[in-house]
mmCIF file of the N, C-alpha and C atoms, coordinates in Angstrom:
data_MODEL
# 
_entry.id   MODEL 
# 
loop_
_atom_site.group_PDB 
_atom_site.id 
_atom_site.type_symbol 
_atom_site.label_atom_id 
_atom_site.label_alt_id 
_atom_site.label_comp_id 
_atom_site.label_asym_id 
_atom_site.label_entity_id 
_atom_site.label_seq_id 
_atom_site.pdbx_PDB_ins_code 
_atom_site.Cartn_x 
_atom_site.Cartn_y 
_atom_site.Cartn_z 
_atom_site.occupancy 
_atom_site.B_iso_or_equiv 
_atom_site.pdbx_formal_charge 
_atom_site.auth_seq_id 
_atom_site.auth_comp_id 
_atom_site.auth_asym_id 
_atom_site.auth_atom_id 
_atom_site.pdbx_PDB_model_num 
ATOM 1   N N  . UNK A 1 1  ? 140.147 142.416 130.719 1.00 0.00 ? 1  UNK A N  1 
ATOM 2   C CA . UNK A 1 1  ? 141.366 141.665 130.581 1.00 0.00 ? 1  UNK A CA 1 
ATOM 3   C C  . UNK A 1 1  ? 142.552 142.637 130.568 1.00 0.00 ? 1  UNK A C  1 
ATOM 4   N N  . UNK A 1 2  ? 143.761 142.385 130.978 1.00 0.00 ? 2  UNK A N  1 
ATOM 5   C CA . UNK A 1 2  ? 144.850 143.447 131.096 1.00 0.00 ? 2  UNK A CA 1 
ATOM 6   C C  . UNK A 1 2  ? 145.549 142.837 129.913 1.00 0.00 ? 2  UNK A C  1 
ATOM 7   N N  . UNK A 1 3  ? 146.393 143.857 129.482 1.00 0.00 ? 3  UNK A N  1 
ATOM 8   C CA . UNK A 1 3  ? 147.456 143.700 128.785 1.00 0.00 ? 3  UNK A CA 1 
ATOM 9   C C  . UNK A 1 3  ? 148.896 143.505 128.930 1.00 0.00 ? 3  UNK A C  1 
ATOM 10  N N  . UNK A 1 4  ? 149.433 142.609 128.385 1.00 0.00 ? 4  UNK A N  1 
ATOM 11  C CA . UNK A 1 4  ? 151.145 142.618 128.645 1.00 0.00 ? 4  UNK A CA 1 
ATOM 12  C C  . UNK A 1 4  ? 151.922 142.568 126.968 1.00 0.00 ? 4  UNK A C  1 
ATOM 13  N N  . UNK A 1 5  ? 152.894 142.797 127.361 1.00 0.00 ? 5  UNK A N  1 
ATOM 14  C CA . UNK A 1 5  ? 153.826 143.307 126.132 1.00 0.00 ? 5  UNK A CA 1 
ATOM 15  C C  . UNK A 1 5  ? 155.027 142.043 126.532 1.00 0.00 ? 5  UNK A C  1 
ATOM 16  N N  . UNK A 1 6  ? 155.046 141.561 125.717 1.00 0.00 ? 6  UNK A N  1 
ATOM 17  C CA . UNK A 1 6  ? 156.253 140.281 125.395 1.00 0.00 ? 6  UNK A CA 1 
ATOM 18  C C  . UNK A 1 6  ? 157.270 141.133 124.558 1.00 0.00 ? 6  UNK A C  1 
ATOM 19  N N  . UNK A 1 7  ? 158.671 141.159 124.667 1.00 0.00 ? 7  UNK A N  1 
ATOM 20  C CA . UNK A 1 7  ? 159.597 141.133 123.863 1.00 0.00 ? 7  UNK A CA 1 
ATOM 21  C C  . UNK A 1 7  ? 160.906 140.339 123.582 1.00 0.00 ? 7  UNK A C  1 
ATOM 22  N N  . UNK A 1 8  ? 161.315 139.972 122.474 1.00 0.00 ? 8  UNK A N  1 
ATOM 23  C CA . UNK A 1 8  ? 161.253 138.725 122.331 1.00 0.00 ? 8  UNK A CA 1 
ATOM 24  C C  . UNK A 1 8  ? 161.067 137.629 121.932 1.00 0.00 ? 8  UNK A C  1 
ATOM 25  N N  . UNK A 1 9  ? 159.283 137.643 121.839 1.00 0.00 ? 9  UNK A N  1 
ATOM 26  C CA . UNK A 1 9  ? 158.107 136.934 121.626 1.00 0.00 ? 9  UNK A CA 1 
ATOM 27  C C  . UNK A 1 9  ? 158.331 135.674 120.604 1.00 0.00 ? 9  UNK A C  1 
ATOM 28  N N  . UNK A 1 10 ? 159.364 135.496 119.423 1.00 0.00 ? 10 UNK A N  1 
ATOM 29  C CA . UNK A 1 10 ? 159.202 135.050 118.703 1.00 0.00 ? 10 UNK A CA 1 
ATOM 30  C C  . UNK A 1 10 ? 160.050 133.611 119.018 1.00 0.00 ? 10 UNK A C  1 
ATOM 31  N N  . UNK A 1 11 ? 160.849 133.613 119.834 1.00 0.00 ? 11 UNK A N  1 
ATOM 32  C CA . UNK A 1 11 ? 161.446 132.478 120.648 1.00 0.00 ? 11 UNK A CA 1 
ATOM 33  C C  . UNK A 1 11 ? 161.682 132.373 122.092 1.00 0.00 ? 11 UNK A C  1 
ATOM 34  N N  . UNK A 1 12 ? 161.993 130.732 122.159 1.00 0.00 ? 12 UNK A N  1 
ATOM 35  C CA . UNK A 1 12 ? 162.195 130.855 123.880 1.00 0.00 ? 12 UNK A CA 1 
ATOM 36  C C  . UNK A 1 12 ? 161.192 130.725 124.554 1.00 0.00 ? 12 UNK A C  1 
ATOM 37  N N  . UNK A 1 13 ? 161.782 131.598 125.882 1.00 0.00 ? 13 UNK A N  1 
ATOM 38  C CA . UNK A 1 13 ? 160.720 132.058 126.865 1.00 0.00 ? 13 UNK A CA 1 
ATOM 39  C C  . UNK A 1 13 ? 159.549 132.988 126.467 1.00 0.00 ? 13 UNK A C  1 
ATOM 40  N N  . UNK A 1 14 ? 160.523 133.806 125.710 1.00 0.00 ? 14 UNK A N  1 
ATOM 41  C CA . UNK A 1 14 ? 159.283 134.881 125.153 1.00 0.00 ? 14 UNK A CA 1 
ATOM 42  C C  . UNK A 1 14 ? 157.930 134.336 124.281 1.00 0.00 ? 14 UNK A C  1 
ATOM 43  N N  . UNK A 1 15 ? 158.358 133.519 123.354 1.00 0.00 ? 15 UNK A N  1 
ATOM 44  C CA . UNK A 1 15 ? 157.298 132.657 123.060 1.00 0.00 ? 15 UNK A CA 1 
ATOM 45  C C  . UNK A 1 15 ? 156.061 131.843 123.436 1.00 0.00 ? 15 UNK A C  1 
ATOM 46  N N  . UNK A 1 16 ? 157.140 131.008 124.205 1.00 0.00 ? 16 UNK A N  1 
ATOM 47  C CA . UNK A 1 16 ? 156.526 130.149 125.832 1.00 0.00 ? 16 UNK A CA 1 
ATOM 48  C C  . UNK A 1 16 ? 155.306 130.710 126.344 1.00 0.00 ? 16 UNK A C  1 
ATOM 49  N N  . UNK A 1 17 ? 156.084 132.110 126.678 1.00 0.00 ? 17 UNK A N  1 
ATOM 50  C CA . UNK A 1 17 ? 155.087 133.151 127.863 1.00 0.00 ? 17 UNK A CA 1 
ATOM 51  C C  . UNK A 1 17 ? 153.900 133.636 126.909 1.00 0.00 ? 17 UNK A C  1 
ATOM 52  N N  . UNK A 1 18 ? 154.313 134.080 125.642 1.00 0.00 ? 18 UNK A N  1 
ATOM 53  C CA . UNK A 1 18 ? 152.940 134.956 124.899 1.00 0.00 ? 18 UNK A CA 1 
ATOM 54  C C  . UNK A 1 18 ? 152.169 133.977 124.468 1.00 0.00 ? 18 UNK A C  1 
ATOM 55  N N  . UNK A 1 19 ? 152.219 132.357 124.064 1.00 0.00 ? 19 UNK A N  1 
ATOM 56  C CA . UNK A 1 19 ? 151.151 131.250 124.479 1.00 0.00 ? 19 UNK A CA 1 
ATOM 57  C C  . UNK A 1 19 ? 150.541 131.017 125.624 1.00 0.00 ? 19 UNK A C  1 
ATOM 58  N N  . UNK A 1 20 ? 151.218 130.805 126.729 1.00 0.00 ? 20 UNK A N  1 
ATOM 59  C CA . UNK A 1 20 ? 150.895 130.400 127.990 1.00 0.00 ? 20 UNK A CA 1 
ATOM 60  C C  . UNK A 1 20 ? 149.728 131.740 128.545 1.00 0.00 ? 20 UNK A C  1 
ATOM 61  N N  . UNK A 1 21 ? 150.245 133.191 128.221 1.00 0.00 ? 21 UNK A N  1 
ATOM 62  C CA . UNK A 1 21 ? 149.403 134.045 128.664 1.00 0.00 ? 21 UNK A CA 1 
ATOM 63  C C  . UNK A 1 21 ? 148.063 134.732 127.836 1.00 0.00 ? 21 UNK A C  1 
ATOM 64  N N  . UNK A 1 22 ? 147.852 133.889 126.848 1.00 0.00 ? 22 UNK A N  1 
ATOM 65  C CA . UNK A 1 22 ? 146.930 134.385 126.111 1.00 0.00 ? 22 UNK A CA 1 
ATOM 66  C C  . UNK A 1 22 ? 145.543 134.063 126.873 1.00 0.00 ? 22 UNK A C  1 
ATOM 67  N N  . UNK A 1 23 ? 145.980 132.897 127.554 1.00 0.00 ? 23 UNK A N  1 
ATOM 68  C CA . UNK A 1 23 ? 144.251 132.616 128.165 1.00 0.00 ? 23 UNK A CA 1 
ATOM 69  C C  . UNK A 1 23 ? 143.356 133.713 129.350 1.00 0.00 ? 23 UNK A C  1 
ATOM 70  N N  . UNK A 1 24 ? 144.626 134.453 129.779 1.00 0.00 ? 24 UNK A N  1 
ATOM 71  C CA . UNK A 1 24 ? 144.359 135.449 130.674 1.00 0.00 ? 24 UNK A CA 1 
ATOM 72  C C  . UNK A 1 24 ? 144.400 136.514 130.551 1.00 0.00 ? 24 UNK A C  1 
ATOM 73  N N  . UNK A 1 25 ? 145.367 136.784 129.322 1.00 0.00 ? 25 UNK A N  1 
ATOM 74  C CA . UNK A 1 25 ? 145.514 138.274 128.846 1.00 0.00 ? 25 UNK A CA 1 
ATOM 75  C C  . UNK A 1 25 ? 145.435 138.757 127.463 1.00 0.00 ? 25 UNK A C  1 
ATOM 76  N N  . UNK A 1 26 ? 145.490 139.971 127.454 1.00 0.00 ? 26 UNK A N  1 
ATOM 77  C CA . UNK A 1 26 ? 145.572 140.757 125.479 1.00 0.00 ? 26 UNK A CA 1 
ATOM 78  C C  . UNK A 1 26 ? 147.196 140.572 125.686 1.00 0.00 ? 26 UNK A C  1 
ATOM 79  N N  . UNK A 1 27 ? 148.211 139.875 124.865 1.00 0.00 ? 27 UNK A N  1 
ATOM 80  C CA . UNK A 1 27 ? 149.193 139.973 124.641 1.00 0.00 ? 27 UNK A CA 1 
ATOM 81  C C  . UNK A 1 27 ? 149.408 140.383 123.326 1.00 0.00 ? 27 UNK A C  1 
ATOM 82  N N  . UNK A 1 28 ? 150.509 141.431 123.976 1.00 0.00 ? 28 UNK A N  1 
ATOM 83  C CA . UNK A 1 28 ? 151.355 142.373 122.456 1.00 0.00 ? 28 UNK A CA 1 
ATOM 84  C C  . UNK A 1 28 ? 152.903 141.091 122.212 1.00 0.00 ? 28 UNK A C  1 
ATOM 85  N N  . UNK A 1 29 ? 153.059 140.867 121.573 1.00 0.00 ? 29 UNK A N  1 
ATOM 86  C CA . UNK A 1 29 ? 154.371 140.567 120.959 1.00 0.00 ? 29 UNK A CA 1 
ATOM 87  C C  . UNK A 1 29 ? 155.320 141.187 120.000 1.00 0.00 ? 29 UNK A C  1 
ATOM 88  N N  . UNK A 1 30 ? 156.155 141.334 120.239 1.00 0.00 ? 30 UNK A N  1 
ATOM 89  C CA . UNK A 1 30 ? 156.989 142.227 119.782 1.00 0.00 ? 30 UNK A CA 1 
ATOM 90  C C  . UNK A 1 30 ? 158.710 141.463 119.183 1.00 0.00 ? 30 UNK A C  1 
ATOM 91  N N  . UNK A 1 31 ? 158.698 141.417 118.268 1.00 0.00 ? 31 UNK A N  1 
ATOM 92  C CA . UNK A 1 31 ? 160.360 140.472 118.043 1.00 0.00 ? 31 UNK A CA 1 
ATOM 93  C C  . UNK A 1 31 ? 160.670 140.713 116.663 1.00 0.00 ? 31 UNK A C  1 
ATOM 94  N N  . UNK A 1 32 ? 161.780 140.321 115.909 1.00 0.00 ? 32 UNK A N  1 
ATOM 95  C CA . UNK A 1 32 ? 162.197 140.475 114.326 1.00 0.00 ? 32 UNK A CA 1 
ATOM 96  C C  . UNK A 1 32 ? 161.726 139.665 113.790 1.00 0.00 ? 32 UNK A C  1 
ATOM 97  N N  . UNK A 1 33 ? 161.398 138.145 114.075 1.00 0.00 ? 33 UNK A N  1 
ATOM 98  C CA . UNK A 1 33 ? 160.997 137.512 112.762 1.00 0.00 ? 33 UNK A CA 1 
ATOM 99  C C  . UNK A 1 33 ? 160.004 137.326 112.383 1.00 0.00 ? 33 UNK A C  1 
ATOM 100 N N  . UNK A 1 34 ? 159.536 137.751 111.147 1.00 0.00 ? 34 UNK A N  1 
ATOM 101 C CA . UNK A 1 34 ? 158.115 137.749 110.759 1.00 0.00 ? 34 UNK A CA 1 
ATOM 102 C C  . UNK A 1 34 ? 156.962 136.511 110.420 1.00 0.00 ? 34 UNK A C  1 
ATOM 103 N N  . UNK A 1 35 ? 158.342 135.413 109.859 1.00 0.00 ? 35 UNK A N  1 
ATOM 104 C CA . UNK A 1 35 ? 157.380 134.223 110.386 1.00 0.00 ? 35 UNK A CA 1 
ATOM 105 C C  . UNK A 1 35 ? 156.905 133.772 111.779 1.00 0.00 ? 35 UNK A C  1 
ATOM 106 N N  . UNK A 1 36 ? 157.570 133.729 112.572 1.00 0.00 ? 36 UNK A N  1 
ATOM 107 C CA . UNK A 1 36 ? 156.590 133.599 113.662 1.00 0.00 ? 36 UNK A CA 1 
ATOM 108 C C  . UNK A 1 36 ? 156.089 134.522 114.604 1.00 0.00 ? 36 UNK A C  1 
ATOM 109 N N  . UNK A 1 37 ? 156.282 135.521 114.270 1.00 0.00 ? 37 UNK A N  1 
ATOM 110 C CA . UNK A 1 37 ? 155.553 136.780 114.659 1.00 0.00 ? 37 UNK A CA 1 
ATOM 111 C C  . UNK A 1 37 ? 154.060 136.384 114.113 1.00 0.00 ? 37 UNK A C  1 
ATOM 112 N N  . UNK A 1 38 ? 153.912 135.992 112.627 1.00 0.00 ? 38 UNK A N  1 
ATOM 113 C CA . UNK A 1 38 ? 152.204 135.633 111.997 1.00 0.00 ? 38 UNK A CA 1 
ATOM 114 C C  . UNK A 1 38 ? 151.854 134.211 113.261 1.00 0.00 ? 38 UNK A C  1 
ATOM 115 N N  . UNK A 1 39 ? 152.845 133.499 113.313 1.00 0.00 ? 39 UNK A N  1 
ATOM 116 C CA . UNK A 1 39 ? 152.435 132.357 114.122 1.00 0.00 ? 39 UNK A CA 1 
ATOM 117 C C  . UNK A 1 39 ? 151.614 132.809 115.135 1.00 0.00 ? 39 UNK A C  1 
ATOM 118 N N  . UNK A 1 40 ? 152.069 133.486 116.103 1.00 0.00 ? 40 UNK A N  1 
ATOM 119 C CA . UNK A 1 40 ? 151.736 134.112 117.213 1.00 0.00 ? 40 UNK A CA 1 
ATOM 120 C C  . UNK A 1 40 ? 150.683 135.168 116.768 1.00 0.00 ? 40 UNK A C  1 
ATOM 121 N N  . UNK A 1 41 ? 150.306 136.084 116.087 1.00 0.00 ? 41 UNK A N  1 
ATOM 122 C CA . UNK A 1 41 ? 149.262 136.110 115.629 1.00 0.00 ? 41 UNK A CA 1 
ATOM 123 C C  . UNK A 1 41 ? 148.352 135.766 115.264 1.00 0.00 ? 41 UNK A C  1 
ATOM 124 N N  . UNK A 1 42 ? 148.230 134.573 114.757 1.00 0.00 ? 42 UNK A N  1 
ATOM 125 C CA . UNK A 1 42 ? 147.504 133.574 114.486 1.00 0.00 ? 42 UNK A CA 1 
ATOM 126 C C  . UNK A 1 42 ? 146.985 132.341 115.417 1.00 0.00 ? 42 UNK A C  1 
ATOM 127 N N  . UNK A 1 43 ? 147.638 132.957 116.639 1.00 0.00 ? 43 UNK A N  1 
ATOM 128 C CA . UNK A 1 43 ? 147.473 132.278 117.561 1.00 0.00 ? 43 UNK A CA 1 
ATOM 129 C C  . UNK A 1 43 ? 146.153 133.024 118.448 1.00 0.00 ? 43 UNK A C  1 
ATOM 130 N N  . UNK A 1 44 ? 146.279 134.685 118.127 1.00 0.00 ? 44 UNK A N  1 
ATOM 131 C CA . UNK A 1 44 ? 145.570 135.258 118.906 1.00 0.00 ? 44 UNK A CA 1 
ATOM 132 C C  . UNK A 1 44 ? 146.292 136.532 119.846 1.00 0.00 ? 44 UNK A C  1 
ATOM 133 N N  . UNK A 1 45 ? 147.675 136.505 119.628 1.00 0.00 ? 45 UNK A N  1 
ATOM 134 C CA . UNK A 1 45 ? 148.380 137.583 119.888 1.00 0.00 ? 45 UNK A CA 1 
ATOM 135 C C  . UNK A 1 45 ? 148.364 139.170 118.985 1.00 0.00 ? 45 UNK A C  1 
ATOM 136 N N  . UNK A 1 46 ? 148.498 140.045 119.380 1.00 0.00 ? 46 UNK A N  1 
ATOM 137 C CA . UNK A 1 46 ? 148.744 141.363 118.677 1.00 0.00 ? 46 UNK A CA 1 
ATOM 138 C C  . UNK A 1 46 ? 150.354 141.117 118.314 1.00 0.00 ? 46 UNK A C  1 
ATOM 139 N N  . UNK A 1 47 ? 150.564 141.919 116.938 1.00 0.00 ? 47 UNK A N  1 
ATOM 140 C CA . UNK A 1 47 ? 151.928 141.449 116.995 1.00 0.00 ? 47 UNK A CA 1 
ATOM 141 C C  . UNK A 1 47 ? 152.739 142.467 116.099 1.00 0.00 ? 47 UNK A C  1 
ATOM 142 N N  . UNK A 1 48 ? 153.739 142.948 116.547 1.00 0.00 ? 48 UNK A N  1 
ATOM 143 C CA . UNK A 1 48 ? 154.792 144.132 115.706 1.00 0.00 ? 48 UNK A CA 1 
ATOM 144 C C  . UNK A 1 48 ? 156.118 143.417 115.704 1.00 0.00 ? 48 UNK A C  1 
ATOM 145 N N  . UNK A 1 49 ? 156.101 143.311 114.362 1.00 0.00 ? 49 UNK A N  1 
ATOM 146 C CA . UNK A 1 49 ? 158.004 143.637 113.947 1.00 0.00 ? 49 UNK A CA 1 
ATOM 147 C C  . UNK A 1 49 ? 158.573 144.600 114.087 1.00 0.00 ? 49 UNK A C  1 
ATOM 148 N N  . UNK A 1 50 ? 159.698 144.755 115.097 1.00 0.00 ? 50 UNK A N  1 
ATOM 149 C CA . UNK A 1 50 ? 160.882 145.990 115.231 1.00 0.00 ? 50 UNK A CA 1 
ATOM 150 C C  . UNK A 1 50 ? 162.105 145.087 115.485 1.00 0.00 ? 50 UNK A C  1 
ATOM 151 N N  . UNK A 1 51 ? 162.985 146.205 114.964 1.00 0.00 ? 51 UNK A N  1 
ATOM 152 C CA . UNK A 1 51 ? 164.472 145.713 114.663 1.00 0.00 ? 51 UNK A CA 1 
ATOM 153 C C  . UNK A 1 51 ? 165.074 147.050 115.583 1.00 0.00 ? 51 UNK A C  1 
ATOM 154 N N  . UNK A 1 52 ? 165.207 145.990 116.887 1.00 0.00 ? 52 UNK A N  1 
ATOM 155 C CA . UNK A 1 52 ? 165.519 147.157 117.897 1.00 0.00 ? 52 UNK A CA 1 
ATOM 156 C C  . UNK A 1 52 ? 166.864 147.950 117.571 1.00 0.00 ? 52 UNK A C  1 
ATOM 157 N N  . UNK A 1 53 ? 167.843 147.443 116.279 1.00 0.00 ? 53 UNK A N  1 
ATOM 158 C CA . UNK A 1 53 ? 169.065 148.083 116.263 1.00 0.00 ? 53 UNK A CA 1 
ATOM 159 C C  . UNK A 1 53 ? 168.608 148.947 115.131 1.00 0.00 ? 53 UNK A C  1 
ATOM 160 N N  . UNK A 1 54 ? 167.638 149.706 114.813 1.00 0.00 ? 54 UNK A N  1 
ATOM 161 C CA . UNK A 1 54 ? 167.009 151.008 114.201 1.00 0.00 ? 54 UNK A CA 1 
ATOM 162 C C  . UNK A 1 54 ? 166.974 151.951 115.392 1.00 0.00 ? 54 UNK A C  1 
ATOM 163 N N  . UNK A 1 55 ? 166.461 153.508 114.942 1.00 0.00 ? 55 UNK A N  1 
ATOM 164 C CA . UNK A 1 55 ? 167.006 154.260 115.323 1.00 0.00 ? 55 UNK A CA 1 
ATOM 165 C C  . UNK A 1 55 ? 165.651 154.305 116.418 1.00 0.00 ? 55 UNK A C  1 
ATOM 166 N N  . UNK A 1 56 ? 166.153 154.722 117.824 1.00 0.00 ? 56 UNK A N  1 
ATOM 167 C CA . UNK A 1 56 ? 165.575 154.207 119.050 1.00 0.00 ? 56 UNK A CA 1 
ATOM 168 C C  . UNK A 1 56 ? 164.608 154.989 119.369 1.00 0.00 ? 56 UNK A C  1 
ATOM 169 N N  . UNK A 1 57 ? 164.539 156.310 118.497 1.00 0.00 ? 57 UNK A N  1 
ATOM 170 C CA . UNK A 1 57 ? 163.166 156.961 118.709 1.00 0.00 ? 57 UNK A CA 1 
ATOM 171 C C  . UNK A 1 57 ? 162.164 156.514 117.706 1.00 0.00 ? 57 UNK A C  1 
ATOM 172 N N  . UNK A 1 58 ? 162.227 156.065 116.489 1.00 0.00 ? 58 UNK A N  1 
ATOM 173 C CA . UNK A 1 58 ? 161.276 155.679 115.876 1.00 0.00 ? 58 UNK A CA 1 
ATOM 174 C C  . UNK A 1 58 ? 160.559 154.135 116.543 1.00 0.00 ? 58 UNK A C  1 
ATOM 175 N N  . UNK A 1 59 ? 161.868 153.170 116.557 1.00 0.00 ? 59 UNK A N  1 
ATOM 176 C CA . UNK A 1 59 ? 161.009 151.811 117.071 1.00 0.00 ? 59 UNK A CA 1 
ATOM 177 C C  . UNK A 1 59 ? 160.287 152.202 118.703 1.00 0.00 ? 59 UNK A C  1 
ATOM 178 N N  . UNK A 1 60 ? 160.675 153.069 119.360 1.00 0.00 ? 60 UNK A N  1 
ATOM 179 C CA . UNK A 1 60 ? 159.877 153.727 120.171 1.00 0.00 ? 60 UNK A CA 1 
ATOM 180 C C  . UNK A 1 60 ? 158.346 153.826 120.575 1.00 0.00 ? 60 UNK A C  1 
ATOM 181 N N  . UNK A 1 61 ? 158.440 154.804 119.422 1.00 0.00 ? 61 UNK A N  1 
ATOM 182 C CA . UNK A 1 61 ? 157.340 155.524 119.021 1.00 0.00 ? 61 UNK A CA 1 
ATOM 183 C C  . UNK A 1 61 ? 156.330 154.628 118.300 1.00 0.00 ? 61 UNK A C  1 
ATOM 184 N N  . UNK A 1 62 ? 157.488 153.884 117.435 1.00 0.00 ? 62 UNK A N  1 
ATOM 185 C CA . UNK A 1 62 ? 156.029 152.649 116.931 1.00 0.00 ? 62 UNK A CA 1 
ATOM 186 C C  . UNK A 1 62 ? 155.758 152.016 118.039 1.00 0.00 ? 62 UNK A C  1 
ATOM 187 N N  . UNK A 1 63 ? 156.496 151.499 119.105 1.00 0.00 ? 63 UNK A N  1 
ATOM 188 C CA . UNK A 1 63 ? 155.560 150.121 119.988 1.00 0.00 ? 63 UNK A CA 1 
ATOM 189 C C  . UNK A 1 63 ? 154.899 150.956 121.005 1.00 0.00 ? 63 UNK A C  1 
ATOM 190 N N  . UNK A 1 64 ? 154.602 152.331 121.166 1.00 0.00 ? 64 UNK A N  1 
ATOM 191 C CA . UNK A 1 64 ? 153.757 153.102 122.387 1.00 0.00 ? 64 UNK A CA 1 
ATOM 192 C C  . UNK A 1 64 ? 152.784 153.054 121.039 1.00 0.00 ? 64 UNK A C  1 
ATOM 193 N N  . UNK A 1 65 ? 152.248 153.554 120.138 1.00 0.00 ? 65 UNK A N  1 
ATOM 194 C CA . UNK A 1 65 ? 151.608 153.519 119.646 1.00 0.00 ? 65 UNK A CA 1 
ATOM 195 C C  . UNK A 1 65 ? 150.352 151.902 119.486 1.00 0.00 ? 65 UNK A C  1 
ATOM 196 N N  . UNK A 1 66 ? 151.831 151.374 119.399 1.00 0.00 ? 66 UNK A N  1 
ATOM 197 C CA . UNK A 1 66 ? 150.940 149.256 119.130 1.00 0.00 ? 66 UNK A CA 1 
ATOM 198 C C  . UNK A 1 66 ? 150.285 148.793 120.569 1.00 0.00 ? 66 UNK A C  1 
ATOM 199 N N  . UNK A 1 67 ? 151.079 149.387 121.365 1.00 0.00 ? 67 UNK A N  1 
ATOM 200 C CA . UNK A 1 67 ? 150.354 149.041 122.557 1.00 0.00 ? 67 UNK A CA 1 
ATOM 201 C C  . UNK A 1 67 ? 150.052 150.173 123.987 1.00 0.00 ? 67 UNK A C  1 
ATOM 202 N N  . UNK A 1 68 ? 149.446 150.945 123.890 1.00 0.00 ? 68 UNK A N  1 
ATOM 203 C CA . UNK A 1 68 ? 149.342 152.123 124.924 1.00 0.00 ? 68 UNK A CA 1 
ATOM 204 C C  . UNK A 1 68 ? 149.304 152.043 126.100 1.00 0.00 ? 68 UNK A C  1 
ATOM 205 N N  . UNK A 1 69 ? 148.242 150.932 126.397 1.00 0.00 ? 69 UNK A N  1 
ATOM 206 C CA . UNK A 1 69 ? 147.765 150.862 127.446 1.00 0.00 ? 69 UNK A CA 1 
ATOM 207 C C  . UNK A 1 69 ? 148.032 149.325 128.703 1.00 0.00 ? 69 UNK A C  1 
ATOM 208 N N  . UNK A 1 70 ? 149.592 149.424 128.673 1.00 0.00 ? 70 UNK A N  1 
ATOM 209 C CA . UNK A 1 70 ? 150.221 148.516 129.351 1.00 0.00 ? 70 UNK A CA 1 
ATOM 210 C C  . UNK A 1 70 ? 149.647 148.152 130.843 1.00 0.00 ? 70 UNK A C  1 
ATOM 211 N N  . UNK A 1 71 ? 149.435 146.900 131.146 1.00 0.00 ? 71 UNK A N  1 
ATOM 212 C CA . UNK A 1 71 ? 149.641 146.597 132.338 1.00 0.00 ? 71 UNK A CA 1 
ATOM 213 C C  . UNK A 1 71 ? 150.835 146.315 133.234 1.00 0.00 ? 71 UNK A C  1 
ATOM 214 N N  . UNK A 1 72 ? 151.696 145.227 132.345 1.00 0.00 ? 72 UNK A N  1 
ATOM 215 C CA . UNK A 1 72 ? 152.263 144.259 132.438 1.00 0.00 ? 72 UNK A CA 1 
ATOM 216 C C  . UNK A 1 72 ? 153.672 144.758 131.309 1.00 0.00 ? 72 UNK A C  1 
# 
């Protein structure tokens, strides 16, 4: 199965998409709010909180770490 990285994830489209693509893929989600960040986890998604207005090498470094091995 390939992987894709949603950001975003926690509304919208981004949401939309990291449901819609779970049946085909490992989806990472990635967004600020932590309640539905668990949603989407709980759905079957991988899932990180970052607050992209932190400092841009650390939230970086955390989401290569959460997800390495991108397809998508």
């Amino acid at each position: 199965m390939k992987n894709v990285l949603i950001t975003g994830a926690t509304s919208g489209l981004g949401k939309s998409l990291a449901i819609d693509l779970l049946q085909e893929y490992n989806v990472y989600c990635v967004g600020r709010n932590k309640n539905q960040l668990g949603y989407l986890k709980d759905m079957g998604c991988k899932t990180l909180k970052i607050d992209f207005l932190e400092n841009e090498k650390l939230w970086m470094n955390n989401l290569i770490s959460f997800c390495p091995n991108l397809d998508v």
